[in-house]
N, C-alpha and C positions, 0 to 999 in steps of 0.2 A: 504494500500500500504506500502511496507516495504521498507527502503530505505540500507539495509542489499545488498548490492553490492560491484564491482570489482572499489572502488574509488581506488584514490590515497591513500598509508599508513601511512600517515600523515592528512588526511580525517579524521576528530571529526565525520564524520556522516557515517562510516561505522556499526555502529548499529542500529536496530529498532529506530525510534521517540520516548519517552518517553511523551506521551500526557499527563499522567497526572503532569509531571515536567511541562511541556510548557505551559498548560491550568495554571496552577498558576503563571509563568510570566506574561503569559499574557491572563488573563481571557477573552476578548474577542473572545479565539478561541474554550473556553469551549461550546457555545452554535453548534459549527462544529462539536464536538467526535462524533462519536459513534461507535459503534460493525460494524465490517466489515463480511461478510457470514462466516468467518472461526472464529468469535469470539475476534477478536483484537481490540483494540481501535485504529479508523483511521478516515478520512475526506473521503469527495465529491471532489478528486482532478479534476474534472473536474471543479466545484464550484471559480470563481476566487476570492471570497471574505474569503471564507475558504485558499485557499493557499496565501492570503494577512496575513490572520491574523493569519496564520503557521508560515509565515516569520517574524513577526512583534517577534513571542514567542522565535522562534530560536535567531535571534537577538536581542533579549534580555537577553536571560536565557546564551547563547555561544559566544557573543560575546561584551557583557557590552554595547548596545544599551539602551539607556531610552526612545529614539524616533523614528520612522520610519515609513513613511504612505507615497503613493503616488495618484495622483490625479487618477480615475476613469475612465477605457477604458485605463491606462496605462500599460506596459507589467509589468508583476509580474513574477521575474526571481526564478526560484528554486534554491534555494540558494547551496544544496549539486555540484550538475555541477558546480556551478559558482566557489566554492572555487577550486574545482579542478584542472581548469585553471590556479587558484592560484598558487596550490603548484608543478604544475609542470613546472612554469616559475620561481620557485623559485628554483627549481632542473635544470633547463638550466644555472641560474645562476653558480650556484653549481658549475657546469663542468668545468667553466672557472676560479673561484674564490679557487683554489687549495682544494676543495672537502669542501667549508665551505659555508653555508648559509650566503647568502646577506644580514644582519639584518639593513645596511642605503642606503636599494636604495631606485632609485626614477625611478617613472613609471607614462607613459600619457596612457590614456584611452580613447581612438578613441568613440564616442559615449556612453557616460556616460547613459545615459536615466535618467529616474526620477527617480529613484530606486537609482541610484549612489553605485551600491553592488559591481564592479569591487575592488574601491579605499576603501570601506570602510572593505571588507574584504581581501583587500592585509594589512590594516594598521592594522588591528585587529591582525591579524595573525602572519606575519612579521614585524610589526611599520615601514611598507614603508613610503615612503612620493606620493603624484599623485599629477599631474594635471589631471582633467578631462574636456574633452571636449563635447559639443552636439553642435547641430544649431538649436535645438527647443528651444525658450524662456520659455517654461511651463516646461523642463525638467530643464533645469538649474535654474529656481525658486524652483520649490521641492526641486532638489536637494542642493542648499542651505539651506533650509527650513528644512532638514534633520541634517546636519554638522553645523548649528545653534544652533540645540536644543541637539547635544551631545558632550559630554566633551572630548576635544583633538581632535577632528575634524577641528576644523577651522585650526589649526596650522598643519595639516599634508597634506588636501585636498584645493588644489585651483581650482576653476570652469574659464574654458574659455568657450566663444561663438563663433563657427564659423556662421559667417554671408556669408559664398560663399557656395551654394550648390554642386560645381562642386569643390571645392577643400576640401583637408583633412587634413594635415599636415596645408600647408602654409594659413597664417593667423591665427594659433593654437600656432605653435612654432616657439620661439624667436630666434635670433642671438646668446643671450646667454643663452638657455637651453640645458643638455645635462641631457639625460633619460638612462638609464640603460637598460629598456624596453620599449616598447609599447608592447598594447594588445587589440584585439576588438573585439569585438562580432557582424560583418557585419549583415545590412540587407540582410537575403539570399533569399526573394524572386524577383519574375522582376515585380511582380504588384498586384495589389490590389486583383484581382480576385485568383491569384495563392495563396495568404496568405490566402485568405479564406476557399478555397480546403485545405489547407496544416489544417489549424482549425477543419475543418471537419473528415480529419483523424485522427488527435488527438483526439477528444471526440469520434470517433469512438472506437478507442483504448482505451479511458479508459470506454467504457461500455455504453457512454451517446450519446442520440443528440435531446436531451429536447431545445425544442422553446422555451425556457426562459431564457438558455444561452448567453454569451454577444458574437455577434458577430464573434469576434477573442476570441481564449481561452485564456484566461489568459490575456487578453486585448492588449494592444502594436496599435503604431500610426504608422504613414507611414513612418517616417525615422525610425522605430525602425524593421521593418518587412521588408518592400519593397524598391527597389528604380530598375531605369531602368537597366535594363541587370544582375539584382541578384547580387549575394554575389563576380561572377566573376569580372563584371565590375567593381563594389565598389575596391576590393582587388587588382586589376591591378590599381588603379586608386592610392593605397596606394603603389604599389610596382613604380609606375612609380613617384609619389613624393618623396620615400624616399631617391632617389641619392641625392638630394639635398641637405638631412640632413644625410651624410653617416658618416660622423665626431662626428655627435652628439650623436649619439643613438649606443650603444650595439646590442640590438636583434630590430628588428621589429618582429612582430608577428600577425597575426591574425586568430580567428576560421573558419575552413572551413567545411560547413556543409556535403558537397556531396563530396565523395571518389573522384570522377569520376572530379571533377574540379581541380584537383592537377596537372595533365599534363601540363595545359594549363597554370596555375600559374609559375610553375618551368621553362618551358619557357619563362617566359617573367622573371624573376629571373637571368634567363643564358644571355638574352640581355641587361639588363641595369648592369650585371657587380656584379652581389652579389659573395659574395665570397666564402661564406658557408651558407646551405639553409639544414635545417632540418624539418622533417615531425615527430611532437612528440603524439602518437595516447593515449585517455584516454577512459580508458574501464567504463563504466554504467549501469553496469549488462547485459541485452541482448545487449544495444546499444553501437556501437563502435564512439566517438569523434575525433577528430584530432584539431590541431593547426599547420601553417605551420611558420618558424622562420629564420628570413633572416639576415647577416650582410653583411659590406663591409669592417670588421677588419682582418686581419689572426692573427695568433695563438696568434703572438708576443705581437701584439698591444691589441687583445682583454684581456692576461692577464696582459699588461701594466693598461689597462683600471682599470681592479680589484683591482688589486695593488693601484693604487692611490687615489680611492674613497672607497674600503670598509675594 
């Protein structure tokens, strides 16, 4: 598989893998190579123990990780999409910050998972600073357990818990936190059964649907896949808390997997009163991504905002 696509151009990974660079960061992914039908050196991306120990190479070899492992059956995020996010929340920035990269903001991470890749490749990238957030106790032990064992992590990434299943924001963010961003990677399905389907296409797509696969591909738990009513309900659930914190935060932001859920989003955006609301789309070769990006600043204030923090 080649990861030779329409990333962001600022994207480190719009060229092929370099497996045997990565295999020597990190040799436990040498036993994954081998020749793919067209004679390339590549993995079993269906394999989630192969695309663990991809990830483990990449962040090592690109981005000055010494350690990073997460517990088993957890999601294993592809790290190229994910920085992607990145750099074009760092380009929303941009817009507003008279055409200059935000090099000291600071950003929350709506559902960190165990992986913790949001904060740790905004900090790698851009030396952001995060709070990250989850409500699973195993994800925010790894993810600890991660920003532990590598250097300048602890000082850039703080882990919160949310302990309310029904809320997002409140009981996350303080009176006195104020975020530059948010960003999240919703669970977008509405239940168990439907991630499972959604699994099945996927290893359909990459060639496989071998009975020895785990379950879910790439692994991922129930807050991290599913919750009631998909990624709509979740993200209304984020648009309907975030008047509360409309003082605090620059952009809100969160990924929306299905085109077809933007309507319904932008309207509920137009009733609690957002001010500007942008749809920023990120190409990945065949597949098209979005992010949808809310404030409650106009022009003035959001670049008073810049002005004073970066």
């Amino acid at each position: 598989m080649s990861t030779k696509q329409k990333l962001h151009p600022r994207n480190r990974h719009n060229q092929d893998y370099d497996f045997e660079a990565l295999s020597k960061a990190n040799p436990s992914l040498l036993p994954f190579v081998r020749p793919n039908p067209y004679g390339n050196l590549s993995i079993d991306f269906a394999n989630s123990e192969a695309v663990k120990a991809l990830n483990g190479a990449i962040l090592k070899l690109q981005y000055q990780l010494d350690y990073w492992d997460i517990p088993k059956g957890f999601l294993c995020p592809p790290i190229p999409g994910r920085v992607d996010y990145i750099h074009y929340l760092a380009d929303l920035l941009k817009a507003t910050n008279n055409n200059k990269i935000a090099r000291q903001a600071v950003g929350l991470d709506i559902g960190t998972g165990a992986s913790c890749i949001y904060p740790i490749l905004g900090n790698r990238t851009y030396n952001w600073q995060f709070v990250a957030s989850d409500i699973d106790p195993k994800s925010i032990a790894s993810s600890h357990n991660i920003i532990a064992n590598n250097k300048g992590l602890a000082s850039a990434i703080t882990l919160r818990q949310q302990h309310n299943a029904t809320r997002i924001f409140n009981g996350v963010v303080t009176p006195n936190d104020h975020f530059d961003f948010i960003l999240c990677n919703p669970p977008f399905h509405q239940s168990l059964a439907e991630a499972q389907r959604g699994s099945n296409r996927k290893r359909a797509n990459l060639g496989t649907n071998r009975k020895d696969q785990d379950k879910l591909n790439f692994g991922g738990q129930k807050a991290e896949l599913w919750c009631p009513g998909g990624e709509v309900a979740f993200i209304k659930t984020m648009i309907n808390e975030s008047k509360d914190f409309a003082s605090q935060v620059l952009w809100f932001t969160s990924l929306v997997s299905k085109k077809d859920n933007l309507s319904a989003l932008k309207k509920r955006l137009k009733k609690v009163g957002a001010l500007e609301v942008k749809v920023i789309k990120m190409a990945q070769g065949q597949k098209i991504s979005r992010f949808i990006a809310w404030t409650y600043l106009d022009q003035k204030a959001q670049q008073a905002w810049c002005k004073q923090r970066f």
